[in-house]
LODO-246397 format. One line per 2 residues: number of its first residue (from 1); for each residue z, y, x of C-alpha. Coordinates in pm, 1 decimal, decimal comma. Layout:
NUM) Z/Y/X | ...
END
This chain:
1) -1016,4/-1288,9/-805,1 | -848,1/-1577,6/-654,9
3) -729,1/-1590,6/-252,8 | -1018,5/-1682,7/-86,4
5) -1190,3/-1428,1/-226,7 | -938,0/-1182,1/-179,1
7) -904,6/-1314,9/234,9 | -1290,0/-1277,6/263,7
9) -1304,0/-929,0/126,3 | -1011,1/-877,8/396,7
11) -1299,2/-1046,3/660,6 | -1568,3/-838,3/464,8
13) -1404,1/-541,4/565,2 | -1274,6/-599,8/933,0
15) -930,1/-482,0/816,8 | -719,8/-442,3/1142,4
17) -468,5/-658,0/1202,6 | -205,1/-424,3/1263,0
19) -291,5/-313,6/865,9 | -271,6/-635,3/722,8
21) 43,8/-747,1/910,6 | 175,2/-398,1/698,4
23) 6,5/-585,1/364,4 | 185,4/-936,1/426,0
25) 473,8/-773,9/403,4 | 447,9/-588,7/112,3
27) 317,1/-926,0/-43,5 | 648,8/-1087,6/26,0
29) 826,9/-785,1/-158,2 | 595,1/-795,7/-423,3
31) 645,2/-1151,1/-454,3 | 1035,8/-1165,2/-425,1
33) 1088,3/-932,6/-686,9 | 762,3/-1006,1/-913,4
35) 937,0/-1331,0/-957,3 | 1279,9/-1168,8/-1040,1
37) 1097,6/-984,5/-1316,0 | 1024,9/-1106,0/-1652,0
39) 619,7/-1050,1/-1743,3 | 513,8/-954,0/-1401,9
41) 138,3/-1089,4/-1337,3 | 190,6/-1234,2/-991,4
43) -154,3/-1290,2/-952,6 | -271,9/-910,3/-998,8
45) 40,4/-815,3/-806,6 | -9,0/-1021,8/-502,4
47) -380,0/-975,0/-482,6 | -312,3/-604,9/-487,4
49) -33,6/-628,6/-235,4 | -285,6/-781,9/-34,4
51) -615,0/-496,9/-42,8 | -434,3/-200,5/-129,5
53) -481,5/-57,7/212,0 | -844,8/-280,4/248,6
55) -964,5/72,4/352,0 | -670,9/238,8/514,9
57) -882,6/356,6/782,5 | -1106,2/575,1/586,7
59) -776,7/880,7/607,0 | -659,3/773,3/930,6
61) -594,4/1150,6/1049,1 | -587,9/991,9/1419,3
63) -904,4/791,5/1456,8 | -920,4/649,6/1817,5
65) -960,3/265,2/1770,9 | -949,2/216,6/2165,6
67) -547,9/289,1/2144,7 | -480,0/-21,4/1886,1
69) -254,0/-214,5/1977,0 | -504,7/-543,8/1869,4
71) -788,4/-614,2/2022,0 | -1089,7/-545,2/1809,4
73) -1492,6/-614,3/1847,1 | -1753,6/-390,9/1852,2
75) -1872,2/-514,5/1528,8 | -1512,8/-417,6/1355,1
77) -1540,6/-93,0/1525,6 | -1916,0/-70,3/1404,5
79) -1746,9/-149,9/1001,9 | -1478,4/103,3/1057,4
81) -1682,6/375,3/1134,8 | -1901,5/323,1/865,0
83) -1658,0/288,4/590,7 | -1522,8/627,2/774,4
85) -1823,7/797,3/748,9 | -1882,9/632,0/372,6
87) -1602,8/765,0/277,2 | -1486,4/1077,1/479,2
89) -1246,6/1308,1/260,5 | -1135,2/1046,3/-8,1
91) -795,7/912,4/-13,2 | -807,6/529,4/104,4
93) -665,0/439,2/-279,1 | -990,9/618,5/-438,4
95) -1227,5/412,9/-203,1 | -1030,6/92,5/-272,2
97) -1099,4/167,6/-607,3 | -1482,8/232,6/-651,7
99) -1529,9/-77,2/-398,9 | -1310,1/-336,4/-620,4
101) -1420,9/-204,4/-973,8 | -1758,2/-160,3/-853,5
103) -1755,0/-516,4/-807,8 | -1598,9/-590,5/-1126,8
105) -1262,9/-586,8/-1096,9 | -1120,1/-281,9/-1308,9
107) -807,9/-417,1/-1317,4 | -710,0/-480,6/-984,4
109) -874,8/-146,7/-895,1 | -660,0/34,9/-1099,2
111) -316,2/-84,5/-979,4 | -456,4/-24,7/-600,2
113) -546,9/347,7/-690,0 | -186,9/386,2/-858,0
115) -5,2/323,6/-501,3 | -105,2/688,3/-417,4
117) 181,5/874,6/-248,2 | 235,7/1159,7/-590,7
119) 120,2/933,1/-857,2 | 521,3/898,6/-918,0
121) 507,2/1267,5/-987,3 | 241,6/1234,9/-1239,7
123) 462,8/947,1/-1440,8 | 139,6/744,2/-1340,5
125) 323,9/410,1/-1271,1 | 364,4/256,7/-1581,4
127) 343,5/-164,3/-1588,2 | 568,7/-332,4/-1335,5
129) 306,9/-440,1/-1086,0 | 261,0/-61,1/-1059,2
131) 618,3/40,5/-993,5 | 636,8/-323,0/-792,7
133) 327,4/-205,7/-532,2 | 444,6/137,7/-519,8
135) 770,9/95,6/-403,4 | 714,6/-246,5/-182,5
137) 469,6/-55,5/35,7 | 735,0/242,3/55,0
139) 954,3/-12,9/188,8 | 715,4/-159,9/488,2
141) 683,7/55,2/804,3 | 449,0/-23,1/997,5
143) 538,5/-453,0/955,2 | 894,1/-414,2/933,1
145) 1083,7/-383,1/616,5 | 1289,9/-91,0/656,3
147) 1534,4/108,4/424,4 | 1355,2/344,1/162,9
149) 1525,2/620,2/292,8 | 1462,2/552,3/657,1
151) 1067,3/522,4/515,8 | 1058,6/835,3/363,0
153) 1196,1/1037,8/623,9 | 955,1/887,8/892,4
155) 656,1/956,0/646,3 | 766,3/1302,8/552,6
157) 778,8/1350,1/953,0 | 445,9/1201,5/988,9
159) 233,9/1303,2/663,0 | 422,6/1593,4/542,3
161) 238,3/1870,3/779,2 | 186,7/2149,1/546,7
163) 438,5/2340,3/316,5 | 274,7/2183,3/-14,9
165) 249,6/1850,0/179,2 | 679,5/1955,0/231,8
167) 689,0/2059,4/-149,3 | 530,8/1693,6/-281,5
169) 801,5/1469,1/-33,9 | 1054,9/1664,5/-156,8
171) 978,9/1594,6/-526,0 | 893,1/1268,9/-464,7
173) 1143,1/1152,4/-282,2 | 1452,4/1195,9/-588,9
175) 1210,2/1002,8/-798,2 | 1110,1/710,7/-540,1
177) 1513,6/645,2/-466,1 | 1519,3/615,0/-912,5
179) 1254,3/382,1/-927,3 | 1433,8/146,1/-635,5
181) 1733,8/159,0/-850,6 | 1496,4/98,5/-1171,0
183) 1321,7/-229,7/-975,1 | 1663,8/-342,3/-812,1
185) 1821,0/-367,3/-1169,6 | 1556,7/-526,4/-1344,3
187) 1541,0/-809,2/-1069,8 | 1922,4/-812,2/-995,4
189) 1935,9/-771,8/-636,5 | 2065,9/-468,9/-394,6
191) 1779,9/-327,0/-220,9 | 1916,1/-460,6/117,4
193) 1881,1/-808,8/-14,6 | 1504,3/-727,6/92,7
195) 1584,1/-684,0/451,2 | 1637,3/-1105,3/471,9
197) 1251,0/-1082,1/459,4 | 1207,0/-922,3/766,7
END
């Protein structure tokens, strides 16, 4: 898939802007330490970076488009609540996935569906542009780049609503700060180098 194809799927599916100002910014970590990383496919990984939350909206908990901070047309709110309704009780990384292998591409479906929140507590990120997209979009709040642990603690505040919900932040979280330290190393940088992309 090359990047007009990956900005018209973007079109394709009205994603708001407020999500892909989150994306662009997970591109630029992706891309800052993709490059830092010997064998990473930049292509895959910044693709990827760029649709992994194509369908964000389908497990928005809050759905009330009218209270965006972007304007929006009817028609975008028309596409939203169909992929909503499409969709309804599937994780935004399983519908990423049947759309994009559905239309051929397995392997950029795959590393989408591997950015789920407890994949790392399943060992399920394996390749670099897995651990790469993982952790870059832990990173991005909102459009800002923000510490990791600053990230977690607003998610866990946010998402974490149930004691299991508790349980799988807690576990997670010991893992997440590893594989910063795991992606820092291998691309030689402190992870507050990635603040100067803010």
């Amino acid at each position: 898939m090359n990047s007009q194809e990956v900005q018209e799927l973007i079109e394709e599916f009205h994603v708001p802007k407020h999500i892909r100002r989150h994306c662009e910014k997970v591109v630029a970590i992706c891309r800052f330490l993709g490059q830092r990383i010997d064998g990473v496919d930049m292509e895959l990984l910044e693709n990827a970076a760029y649709l992994h939350d194509i369908v964000r909206i389908c497990d928005f908990t809050v759905w009330n488009p009218e209270n965006m901070a972007d304007e929006h047309t009817l028609q975008s709110k028309m596409k939203w609540e169909e992929i909503r309704a499409k969709y309804k009780g599937r994780r935004h990384e399983e519908a990423a996935y049947e759309i994009l292998s559905g239309r051929g591409e397995v392997r950029l479906a795959n590393l989408i569906k591997s950015h789920r929140f407890s994949n790392i507590l399943e060992d399920g990120l394996k390749t670099w542009e897995e651990k790469i997209l993982y952790y870059a979009d832990k990173r991005v709040e909102g459009d800002e780049i923000a510490p990791l642990e600053k990230r977690l603690e607003e998610g866990k505040k946010r998402n974490a609503v149930t004691p299991e919900q508790k349980l799988v932040s807690d576990m997670a979280t010991p893992k997440i700060l590893k594989l910063e330290a795991e992606i820092c190393a291998a691309a030689n940088i402190s992870p507050s180098d990635l603040l100067v992309l803010s």
